[in-house]
C-alpha positions in Angstrom: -50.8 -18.4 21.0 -47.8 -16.4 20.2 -46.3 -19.3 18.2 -49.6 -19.9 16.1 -49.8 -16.3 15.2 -46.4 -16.1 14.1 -46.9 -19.3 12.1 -50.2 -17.5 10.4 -48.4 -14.4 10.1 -45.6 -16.0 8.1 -48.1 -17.9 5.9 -49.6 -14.8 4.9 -46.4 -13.4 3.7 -45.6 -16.1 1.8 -48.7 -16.3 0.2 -48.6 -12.6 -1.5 -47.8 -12.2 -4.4 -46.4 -8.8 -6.1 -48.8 -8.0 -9.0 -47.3 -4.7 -10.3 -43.7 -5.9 -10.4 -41.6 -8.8 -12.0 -38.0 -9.2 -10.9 -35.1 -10.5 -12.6 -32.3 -11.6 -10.8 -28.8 -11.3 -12.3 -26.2 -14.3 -11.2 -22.3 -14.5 -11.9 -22.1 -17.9 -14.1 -19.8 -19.6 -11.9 -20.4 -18.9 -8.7 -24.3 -18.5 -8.8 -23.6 -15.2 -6.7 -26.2 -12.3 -7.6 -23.9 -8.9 -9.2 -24.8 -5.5 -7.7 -25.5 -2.4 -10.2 -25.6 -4.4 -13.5 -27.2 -1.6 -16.0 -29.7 -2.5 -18.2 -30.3 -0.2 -20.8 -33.0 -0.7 -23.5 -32.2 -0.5 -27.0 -35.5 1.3 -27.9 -35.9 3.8 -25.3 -34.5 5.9 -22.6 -35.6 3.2 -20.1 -32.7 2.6 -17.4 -32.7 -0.3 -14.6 -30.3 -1.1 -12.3 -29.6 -4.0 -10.4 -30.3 -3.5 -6.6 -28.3 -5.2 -3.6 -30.0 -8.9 -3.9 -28.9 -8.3 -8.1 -32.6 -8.0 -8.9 -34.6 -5.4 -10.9 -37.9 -4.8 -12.2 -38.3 -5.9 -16.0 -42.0 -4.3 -16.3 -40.7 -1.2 -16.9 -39.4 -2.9 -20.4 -41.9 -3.2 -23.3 -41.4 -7.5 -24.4 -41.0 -6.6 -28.2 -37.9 -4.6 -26.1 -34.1 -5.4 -26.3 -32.3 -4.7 -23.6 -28.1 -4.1 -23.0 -26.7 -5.8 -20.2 -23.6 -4.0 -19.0 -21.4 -4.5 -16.1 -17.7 -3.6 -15.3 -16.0 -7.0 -14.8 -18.3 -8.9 -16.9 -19.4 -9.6 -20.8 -21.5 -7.6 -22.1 -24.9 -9.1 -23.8 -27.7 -8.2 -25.5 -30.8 -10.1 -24.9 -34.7 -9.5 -25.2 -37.0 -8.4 -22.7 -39.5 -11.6 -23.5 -36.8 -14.5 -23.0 -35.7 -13.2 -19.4 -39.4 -12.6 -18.3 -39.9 -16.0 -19.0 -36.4 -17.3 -17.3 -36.7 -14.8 -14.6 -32.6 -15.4 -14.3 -29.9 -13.8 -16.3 -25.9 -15.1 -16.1 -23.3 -13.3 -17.0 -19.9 -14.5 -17.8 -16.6 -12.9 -16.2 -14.4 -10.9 -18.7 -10.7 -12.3 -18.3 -10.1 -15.9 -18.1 -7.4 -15.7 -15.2 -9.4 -15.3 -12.4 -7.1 -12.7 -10.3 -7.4 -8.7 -10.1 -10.6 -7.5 -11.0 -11.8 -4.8 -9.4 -15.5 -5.3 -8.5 -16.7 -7.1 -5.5 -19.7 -8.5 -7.3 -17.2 -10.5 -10.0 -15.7 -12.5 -7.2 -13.1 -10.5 -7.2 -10.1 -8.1 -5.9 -12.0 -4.2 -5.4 -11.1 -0.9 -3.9 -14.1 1.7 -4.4 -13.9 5.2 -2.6 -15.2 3.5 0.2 -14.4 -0.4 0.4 -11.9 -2.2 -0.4 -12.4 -5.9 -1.1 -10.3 -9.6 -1.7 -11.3 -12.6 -3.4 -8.9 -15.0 -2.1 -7.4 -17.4 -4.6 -5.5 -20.4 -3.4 -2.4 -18.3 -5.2 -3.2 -15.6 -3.2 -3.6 -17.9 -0.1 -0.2 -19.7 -0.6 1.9 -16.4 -0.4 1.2 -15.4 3.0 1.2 -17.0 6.8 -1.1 -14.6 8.2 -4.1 -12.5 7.1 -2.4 -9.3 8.4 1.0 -9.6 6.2 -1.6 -9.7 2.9 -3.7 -7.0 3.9 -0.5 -5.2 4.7 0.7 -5.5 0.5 -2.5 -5.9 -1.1 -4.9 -3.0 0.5 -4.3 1.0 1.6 -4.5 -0.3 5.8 -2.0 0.3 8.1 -0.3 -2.7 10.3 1.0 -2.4 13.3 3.2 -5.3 13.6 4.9 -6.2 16.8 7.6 -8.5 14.6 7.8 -11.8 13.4 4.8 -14.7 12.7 3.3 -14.7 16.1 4.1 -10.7 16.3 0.4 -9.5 17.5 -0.9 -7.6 14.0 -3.3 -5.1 14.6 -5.1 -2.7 11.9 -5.5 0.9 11.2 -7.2 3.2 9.3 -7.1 7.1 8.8 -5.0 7.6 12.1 -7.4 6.1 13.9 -6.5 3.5 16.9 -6.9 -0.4 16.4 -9.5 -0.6 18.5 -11.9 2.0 16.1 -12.0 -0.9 13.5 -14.8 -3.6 14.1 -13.6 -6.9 12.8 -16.2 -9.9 11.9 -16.2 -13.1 11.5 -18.6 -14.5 9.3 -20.5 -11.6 10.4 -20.0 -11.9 14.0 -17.7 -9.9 15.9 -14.9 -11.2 17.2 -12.9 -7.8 18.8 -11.4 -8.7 22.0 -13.4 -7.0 24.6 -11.1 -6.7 26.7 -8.9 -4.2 24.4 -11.3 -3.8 21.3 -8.4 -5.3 19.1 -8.6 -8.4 16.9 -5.0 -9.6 16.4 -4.6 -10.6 13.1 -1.2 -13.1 13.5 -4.1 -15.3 14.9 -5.8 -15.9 11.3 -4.3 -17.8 8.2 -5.8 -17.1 4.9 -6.0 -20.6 4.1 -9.9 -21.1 5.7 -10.5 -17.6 4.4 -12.3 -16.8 1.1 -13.3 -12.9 0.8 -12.0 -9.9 2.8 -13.8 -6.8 2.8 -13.3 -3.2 4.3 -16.2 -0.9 4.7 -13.9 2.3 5.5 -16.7 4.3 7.6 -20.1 1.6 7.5 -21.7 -1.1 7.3 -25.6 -0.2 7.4 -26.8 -3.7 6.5 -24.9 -5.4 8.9 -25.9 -2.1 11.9 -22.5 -1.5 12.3 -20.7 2.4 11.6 -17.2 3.2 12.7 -14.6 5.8 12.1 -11.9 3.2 12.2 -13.8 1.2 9.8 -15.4 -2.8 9.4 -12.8 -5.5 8.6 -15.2 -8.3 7.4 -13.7 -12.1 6.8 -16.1 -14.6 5.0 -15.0 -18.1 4.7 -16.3 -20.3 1.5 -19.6 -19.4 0.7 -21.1 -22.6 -1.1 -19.2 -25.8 -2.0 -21.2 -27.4 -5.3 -17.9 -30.2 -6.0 -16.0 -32.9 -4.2 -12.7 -31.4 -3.6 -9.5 -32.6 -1.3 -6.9 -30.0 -0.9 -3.7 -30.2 1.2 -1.0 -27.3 1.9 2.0 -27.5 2.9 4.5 -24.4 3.9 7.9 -23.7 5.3 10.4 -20.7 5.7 13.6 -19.9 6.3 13.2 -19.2 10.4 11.8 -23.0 10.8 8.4 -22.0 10.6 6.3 -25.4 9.4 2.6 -25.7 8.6 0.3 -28.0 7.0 -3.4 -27.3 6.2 -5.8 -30.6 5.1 -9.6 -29.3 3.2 -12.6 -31.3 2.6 -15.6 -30.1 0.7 -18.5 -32.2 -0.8 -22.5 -31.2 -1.4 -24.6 -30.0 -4.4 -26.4 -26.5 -4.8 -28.8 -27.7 -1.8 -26.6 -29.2 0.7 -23.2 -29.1 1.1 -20.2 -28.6 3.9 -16.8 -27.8 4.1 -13.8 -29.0 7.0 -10.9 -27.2 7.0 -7.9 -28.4 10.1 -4.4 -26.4 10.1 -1.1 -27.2 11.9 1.6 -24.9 12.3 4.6 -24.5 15.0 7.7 -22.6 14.9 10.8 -21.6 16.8 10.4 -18.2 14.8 14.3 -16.8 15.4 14.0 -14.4 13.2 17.3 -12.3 12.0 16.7 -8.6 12.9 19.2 -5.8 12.8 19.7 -3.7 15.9 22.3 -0.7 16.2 24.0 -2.1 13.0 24.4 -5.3 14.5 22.5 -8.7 13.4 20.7 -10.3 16.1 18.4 -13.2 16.5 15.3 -12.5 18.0 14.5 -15.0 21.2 11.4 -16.2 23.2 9.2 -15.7 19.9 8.4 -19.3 19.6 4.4 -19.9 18.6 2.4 -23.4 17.6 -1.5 -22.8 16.7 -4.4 -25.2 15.9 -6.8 -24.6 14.1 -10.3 -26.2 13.3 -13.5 -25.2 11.7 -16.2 -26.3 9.8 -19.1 -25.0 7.2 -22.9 -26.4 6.4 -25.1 -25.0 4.2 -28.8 -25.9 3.2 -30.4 -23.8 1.0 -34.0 -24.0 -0.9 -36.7 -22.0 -2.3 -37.4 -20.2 0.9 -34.7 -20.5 3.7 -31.1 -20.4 3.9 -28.9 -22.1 6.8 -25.2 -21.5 7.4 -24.0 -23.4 10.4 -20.2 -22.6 11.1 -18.3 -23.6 14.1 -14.6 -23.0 15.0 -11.6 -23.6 17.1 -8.3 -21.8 17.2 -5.4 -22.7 19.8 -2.4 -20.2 19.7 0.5 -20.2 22.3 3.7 -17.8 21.9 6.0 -16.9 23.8 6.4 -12.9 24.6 10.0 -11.7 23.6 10.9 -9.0 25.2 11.6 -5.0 24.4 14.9 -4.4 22.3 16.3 -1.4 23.9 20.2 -0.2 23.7 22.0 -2.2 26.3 19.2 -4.9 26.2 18.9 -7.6 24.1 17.6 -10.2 26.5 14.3 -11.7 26.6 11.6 -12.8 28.8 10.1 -16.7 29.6 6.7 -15.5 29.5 4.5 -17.0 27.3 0.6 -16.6 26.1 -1.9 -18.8 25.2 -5.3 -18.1 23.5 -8.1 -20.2 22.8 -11.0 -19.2 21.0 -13.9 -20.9 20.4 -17.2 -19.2 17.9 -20.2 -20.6 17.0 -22.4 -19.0 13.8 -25.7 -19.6 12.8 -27.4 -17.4 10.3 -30.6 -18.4 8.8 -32.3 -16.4 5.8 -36.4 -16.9 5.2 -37.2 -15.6 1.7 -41.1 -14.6 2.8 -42.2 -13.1 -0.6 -40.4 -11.4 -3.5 -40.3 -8.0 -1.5 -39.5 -9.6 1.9 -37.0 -11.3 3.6 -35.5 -12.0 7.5 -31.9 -12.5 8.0 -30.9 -13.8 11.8 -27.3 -14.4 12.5 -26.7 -15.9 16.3 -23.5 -16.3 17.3 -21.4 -17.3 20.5 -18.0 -16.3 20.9 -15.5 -17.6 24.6 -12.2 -16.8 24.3 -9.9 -18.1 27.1 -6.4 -16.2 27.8 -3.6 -17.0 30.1 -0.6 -15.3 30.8 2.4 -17.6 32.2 5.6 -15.5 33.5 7.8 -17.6 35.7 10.3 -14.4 36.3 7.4 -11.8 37.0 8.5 -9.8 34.5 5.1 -9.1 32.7 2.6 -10.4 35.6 2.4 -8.2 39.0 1.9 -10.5 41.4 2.0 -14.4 40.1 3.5 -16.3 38.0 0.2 -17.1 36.0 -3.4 -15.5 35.2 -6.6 -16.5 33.1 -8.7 -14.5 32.1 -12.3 -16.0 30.1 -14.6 -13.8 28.2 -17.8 -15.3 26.7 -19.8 -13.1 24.0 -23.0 -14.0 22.5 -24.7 -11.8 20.0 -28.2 -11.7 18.1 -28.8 -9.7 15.4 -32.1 -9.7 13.3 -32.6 -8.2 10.5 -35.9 -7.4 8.2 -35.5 -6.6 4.7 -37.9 -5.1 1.9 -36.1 -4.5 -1.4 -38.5 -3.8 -4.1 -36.9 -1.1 -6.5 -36.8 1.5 -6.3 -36.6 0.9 -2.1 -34.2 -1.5 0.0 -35.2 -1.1 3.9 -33.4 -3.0 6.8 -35.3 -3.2 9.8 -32.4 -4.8 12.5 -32.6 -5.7 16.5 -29.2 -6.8 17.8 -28.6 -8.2 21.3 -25.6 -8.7 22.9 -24.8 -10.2 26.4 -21.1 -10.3 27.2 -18.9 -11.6 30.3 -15.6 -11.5 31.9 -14.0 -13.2 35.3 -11.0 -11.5 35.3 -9.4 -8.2 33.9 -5.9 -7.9 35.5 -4.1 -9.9 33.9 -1.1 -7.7 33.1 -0.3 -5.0 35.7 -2.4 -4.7 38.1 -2.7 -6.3 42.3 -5.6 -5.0 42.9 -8.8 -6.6 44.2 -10.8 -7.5 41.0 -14.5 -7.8 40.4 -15.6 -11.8 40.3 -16.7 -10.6 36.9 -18.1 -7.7 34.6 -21.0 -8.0 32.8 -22.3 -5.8 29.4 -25.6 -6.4 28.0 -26.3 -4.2 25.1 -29.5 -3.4 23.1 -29.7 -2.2 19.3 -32.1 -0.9 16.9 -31.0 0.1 13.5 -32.6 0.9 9.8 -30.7 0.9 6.6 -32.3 2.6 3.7 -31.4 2.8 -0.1 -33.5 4.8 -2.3 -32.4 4.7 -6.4 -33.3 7.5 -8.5 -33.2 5.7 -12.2 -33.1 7.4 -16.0 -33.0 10.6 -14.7 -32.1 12.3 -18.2 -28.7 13.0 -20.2 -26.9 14.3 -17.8 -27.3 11.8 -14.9 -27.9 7.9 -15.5 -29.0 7.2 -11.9 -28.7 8.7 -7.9 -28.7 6.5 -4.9 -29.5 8.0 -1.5 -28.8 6.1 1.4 -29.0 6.6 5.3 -28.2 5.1 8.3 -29.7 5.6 12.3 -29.0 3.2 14.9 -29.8 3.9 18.8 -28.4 1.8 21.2 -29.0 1.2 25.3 -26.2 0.0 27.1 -25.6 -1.8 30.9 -22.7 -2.7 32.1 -22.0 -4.5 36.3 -18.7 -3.2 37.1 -19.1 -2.8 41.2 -22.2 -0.7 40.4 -24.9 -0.6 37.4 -23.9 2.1 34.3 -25.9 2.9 31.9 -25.6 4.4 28.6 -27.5 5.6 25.6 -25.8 6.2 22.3 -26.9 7.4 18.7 -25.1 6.8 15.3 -26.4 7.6 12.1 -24.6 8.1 8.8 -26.6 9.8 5.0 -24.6 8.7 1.9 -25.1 9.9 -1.6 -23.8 7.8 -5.3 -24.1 9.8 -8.5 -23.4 7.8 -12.0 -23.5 10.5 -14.3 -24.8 9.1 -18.2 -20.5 8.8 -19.7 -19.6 6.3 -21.8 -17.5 4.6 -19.4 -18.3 3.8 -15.9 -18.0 7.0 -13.8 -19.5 7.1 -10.0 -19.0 10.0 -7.4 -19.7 9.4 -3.4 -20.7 11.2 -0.7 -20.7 10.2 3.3 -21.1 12.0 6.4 -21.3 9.6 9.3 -21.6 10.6 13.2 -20.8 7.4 15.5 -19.1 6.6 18.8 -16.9 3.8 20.1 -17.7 2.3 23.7 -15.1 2.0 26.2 -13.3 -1.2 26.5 -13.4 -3.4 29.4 -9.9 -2.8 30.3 -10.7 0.8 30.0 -13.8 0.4 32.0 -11.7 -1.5 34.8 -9.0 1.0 35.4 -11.1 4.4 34.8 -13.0 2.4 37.9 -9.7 2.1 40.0 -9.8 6.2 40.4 -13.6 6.5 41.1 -14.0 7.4 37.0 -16.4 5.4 36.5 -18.3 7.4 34.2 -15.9 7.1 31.2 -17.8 8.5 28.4 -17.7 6.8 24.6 -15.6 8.7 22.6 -17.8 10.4 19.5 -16.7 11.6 16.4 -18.1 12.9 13.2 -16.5 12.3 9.7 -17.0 12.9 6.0 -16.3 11.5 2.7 -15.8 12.7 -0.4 -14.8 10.4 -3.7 -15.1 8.9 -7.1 -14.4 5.7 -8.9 -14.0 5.3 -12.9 -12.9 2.8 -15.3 -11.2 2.9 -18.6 -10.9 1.1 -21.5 -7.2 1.4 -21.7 -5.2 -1.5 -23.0 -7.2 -4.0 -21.2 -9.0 -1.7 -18.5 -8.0 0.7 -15.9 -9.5 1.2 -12.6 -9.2 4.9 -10.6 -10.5 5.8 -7.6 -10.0 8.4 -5.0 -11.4 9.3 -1.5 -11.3 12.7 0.7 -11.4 12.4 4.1 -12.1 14.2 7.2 -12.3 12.8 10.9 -13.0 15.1 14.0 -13.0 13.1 17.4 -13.7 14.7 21.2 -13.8 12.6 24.4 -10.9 10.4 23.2 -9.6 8.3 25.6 -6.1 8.1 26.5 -4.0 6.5 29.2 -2.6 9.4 31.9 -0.1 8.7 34.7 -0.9 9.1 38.5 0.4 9.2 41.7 0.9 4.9 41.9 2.9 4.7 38.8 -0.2 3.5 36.9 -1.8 5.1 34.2 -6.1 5.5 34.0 -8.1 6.4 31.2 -9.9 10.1 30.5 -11.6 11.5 28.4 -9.7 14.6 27.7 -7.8 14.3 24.0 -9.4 15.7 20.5 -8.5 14.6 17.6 -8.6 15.8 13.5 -7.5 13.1 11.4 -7.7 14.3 7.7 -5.9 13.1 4.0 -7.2 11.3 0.9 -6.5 8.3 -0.6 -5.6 7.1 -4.4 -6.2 3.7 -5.7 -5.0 3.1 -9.7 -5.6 -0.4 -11.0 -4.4 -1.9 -14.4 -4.7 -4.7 -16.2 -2.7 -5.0 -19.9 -2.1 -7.3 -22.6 -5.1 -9.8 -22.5 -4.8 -10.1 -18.8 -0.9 -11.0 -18.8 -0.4 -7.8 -16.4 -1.6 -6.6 -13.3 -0.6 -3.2 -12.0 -1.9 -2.2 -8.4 -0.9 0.8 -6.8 -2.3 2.3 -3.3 -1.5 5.3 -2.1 -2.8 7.2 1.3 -2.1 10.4 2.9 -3.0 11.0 6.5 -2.6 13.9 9.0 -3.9 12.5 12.5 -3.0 15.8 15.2 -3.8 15.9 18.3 -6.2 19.0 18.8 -6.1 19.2 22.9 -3.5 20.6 25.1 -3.8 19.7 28.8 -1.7 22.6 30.1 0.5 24.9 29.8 3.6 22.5 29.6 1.8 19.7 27.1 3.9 19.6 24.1 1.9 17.5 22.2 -1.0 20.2 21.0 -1.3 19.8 17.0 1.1 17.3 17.0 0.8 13.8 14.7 -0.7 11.0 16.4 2.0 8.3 17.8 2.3 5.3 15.0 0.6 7.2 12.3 2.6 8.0 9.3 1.8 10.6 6.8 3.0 8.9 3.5 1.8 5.1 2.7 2.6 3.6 -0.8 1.9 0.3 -2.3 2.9 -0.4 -5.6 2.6 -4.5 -6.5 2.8 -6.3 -10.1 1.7 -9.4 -11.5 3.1 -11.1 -14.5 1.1 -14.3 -16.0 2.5 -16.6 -17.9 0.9 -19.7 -18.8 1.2 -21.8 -15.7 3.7 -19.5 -14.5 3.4 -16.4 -12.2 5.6 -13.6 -11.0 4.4 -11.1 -8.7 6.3 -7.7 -6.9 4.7 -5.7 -3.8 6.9 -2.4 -2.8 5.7 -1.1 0.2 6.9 2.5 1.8 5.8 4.2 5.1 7.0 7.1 6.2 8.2 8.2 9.4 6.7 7.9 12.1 6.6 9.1 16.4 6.2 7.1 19.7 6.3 9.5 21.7 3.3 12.2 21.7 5.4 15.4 21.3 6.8 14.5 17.8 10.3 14.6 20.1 13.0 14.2 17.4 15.0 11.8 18.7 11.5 9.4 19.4 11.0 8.8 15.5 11.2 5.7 13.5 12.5 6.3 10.2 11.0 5.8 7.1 11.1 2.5 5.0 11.2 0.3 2.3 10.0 -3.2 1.7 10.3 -5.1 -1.3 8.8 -9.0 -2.0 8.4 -11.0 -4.3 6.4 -14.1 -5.2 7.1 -16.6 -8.5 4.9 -19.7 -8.9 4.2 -22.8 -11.2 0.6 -24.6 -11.6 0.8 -28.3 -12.9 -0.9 -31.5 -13.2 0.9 -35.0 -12.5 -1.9 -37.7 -12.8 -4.9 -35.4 -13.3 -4.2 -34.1 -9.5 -3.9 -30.3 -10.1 -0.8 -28.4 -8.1 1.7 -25.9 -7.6 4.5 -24.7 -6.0 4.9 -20.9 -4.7 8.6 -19.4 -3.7 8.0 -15.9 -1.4 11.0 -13.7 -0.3 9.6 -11.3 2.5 12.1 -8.0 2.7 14.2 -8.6 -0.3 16.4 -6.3 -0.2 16.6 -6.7 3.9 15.8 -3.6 4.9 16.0 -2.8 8.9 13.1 -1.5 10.3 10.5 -0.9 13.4 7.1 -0.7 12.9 6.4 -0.7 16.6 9.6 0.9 19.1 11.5 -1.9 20.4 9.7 -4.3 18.0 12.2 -5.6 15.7 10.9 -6.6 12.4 12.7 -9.7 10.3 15.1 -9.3 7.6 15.1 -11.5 4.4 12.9 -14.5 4.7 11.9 -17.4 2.4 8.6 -19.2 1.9 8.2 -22.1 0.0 4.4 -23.5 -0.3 3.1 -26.9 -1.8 -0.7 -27.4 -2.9 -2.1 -30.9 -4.0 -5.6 -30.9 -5.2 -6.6 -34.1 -5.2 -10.3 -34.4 -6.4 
């Protein structure tokens, strides 16, 4: 009975139909892809739409003698009447520049940093520069790196002083944190599957996600309308080989992609050490890595079926310490395995439902044949399997946009000890977790002179949590977040934002475990409360100019941290407060008919520790360990016919390991300079290029991480072939 009703129910939604509205959708000309706050202005009136998330508005509110002007920042702008788009219901827009690189608006496809996202439209260019996903977000966005050295160096993110483990990373929009230590190492991921990269810097309401630490989303290709056979081919200076094969084929209604990569290195990288140039040992790596898109689309349902596999084993070099140099034989070796299927019913012109299902096992084993990293054997495995449902109900019907979500998420793990610890371990931990969420924008439109249009937006998410760690614990958390956008009526694009956000972050499994060890097993989620302030503009200088800035403010109570005991092993508490505070600046400029691209990031960030423990605890009001200050990036792109020349300067200021901002525990500031030069041709209609990279130009000597060399000068040379 259940099924038939559900069956009538959907009928009926179907079968409505929206008398007092008519929607127009606006689409990028290429890529089909519908373009978020396009203004339409009429040329008779005061009459103001804009275009909502989906890129649709309502064109009854335009008389059809009307003319209406159809403006957007990283598009053309047309005139065209209100009668010919009621009748083609569809409006495309063509892209400004013809070189399809920096622009910054996430709706054109591609690069964007507003006050509160930052976002990458991966070219193949952009792709053939880089090994792994965390050294291009490290030049071409404001986040913070932590990079343990070298290619297979573990690569973690952070943002606004806060730990790796506040930033929720997806994966086609599952999430694929390890639950074990809430970080996603990023060494793990090539760019070369990868097509967009955003970063939500406080939430992601539509997707019911809200952290402090941010949401690091990577999409791989969306749709795939041409035959195309692509092969890569990279190698550097350390030995480091790769080669990535790409097949995609379909039409607008069905269509896949399959994408295999290859790469193995011995990874000796030159570091300097003491003033003395060393090769860095034990840091060999080879990684497989498989995965595979399908998409069927039509008039009322969406499918994206994606499936992946990823093999990574590395060795673990060990700490580089005066009087040390040596290294371990231990070695590590991941596999991952994650399943996505999202399917999207289009019910009725108001109405849609969005569910994504996906599974996620990731298998890890430690081998250490000296016991050097392992307590008590030469090898452990430890298995975690994750599978997640969320569902999602949307009614977008100007001026509203409503998400209705569920998410469900089961998780397990057989063993946590795989480092440091001899105890007696649990035959396994279980989580299951239970969400409810809304999302809600409301747009305030032609509100006079002085203001061209308001959106109001909230968040509230509650969610139950139970978790089998020797005994049942349960939890119940809150979130919620209230955003505001002003465009005030200027000549040129001028927007200023608003966020306050309150959220949490849920111990870790790990944390869980050894809280457990010393009877604290009710670790609570750490909670914090933070606020945004910005603004974003663009100018019609030389070509255009892009500004935007953000104000920040982060207060966090019940952080956990790691304290000693009695055995010589440390246990989390809840006892450290945090204020992490700064702003960050964002100029973006592009000259001379799109011949010049000038990017420049800069953040500012003082994360202080705001609880002292006792009498003798130094580290009251002191910075955060890891967490500089000063972060600059300033990168330029020259093109040149088929040639291109691109810069990236990167500085980071100093920075503590040790919590008492101890003088001599400081890693000093530093300087990195690359550069990347390459050449697009044709040789019997097959389109390709060549790339040349030098990482750390100038070979500067640095840590990022104590006793974590990082390389010195480094060449990358990359082949692409394009064969249909």
């Amino acid at each position: 009975m259940q099924v038939i009703f559900y069956q009538i129910l959907v009928l009926v939604l179907l079968s409505q139909t929206v008398f007092a509205q008519q929607f127009v959708t606006v689409l990028d000309s290429q890529s089909s892809t519908p373009i978020v706050d396009v203004i339409m202005q009429s040329l008779n009136s005061e009459k103001t739409a804009v275009t909502d998330s989906s890129g649709r508005f309502d064109a009854l509110i335009f008389i059809a003698e009307d003319s209406i002007l159809v403006s957007h920042l990283a598009y053309e702008t047309v005139i065209i009447s209100v009668s010919e788009i009621k009748n083609k219901k569809v409006i495309r827009l063509k892209i400004k520049t013809l070189l399809q690189k920096t622009v910054n608006v996430t709706d054109a496809g591609y690069k964007n940093t507003t006050s509160f996202k930052e976002s990458i439209n991966l070219t193949s260019e952009d792709k053939s520069k880089y090994v792994t996903v965390g050294d291009m977000l490290k030049t071409e966005t404001s986040l913070y790196i932590k990079d343990y050295g070298g290619i297979a160096g573990v690569k973690t993110v952070s943002s606004r002083g806060m730990g790796s483990e506040n930033t929720i990373v997806l994966f086609n929009e599952a999430r694929v944190n390890d639950l074990r230590t809430g970080i996603f190492d990023l060494s793990s991921m090539s760019p070369n599957s990868i097509a967009q990269i955003d970063f939500n810097k406080i939430s992601k309401g539509e997707s019911g996600y809200i952290s402090s630490g941010g949401i690091l989303s990577f999409y791989t290709e969306k749709e795939f309308i041409k035959r195309t056979l692509l092969f890569t081919l990279k190698h550097n200076s350390d030995l480091y080989n790769s080669g990535f094969f790409s097949f995609t084929d379909g039409n607008k209604n069905l269509n896949f992609s399959v994408n295999f990569e290859r790469a193995y290195s011995p990874n000796e990288f030159s570091y300097e050490f003491e003033n003395v140039k060393r090769k860095r040992t034990n840091a060999h790596f080879n990684k497989t890595f498989i995965d595979g898109n399908i998409f069927a689309n039509s008039n009322w349902l969406k499918i994206n079926a994606y499936g992946m596999y990823s093999y990574f084993n590395s060795g673990i070099p060990g700490f580089v310490v005066t009087n040390n140099y040596s290294s371990s034989r231990a070695s590590n070796l991941s596999r991952s395995y994650l399943g996505v299927l999202k399917a999207e019913f289009i019910l009725s012109d108001d109405f849609s439902f969005i569910t994504v299902n996906n599974y996620n096992k990731q298998d890890l084993i430690i081998s250490d044949p000296d016991g050097i990293v392992i307590f008590d054997s030469e090898s452990k495995e430890s298995n975690l399997y994750d599978f997640t449902t969320l569902n999602r109900l949307r009614y977008s019907s100007t001026p509203f946009d409503l998400i209705f979500g569920y998410e469900y998420n089961y998780s397990k793990l057989n063993d946590i000890t795989t480092f440091i610890s001899a105890n007696e371990v649990p035959d396994e931990i279980l989580r299951n977790s239970n969400k409810v969420f809304i999302n809600a924008d409301y747009k305030l439109l032609g509100m006079g002179s002085v203001i061209q249009s308001l959106v109001v937006s909230g968040f509230s998410a509650y969610q139950h949590i139970e978790e089998q760690l020797g005994e049942e614990i349960n939890s119940d958390e809150f979130a919620y977040s209230f955003g505001l956008k002003i465009l005030p009526a200027t000549k040129n694009y001028f927007a200023i934002k608003f966020n306050y956000a309150d959220n949490f972050r849920y111990p870790t499994f790990n944390e869980r475990y050894y809280s457990s060890l010393f009877n604290h097993n009710q670790l609570k989620p750490e909670k914090y409360k933070s606020f945004d302030a910005g603004f974003e503009s663009a100018f019609n200088l030389l070509d255009e100019l892009l500004i935007s800035a953000a104000y920040f403010y982060i207060n966090a109570k019940d952080k956990i941290i790691w304290v000693p005991t009695r055995l010589a092993l440390q246990t989390p508490r809840n006892i450290a407060k945090v204020i992490s505070q700064g702003f960050e600046l964002s100029l973006k400029q592009k000259a001379f008919d799109n011949l010049l691209h000038i990017d420049v990031f800069y953040t500012f960030t003082d994360a202080r520790n705001k609880n002292q423990t006792s009498a003798q605890d130094l580290s009251y009001d002191k910075l955060l360990i890891y967490s500089p200050q000063h972060q600059f990036n300033f990168n330029i792109t020259f093109n040149l016919y088929d040639f291109t020349l691109s810069t990236y300067t990167s500085y980071v200021s100093e920075r503590f390991y040790t919590s008492d901002n101890d003088v001599n525990s400081v890693l000093p500031q530093y300087v990195v300079f690359d550069a990347s030069v390459s050449y697009r041709f044709e040789i019997l209609n097959f389109k390709q290029s060549l790339v040349l990279t030098a990482y750390n130009l100038i070979n500067e000597s640095y840590f990022i991480i104590q006793s974590y060399p990082m390389p010195l000068r480094t060449f990358l040379i990359t082949y692409n072939l394009e064969i249909l």
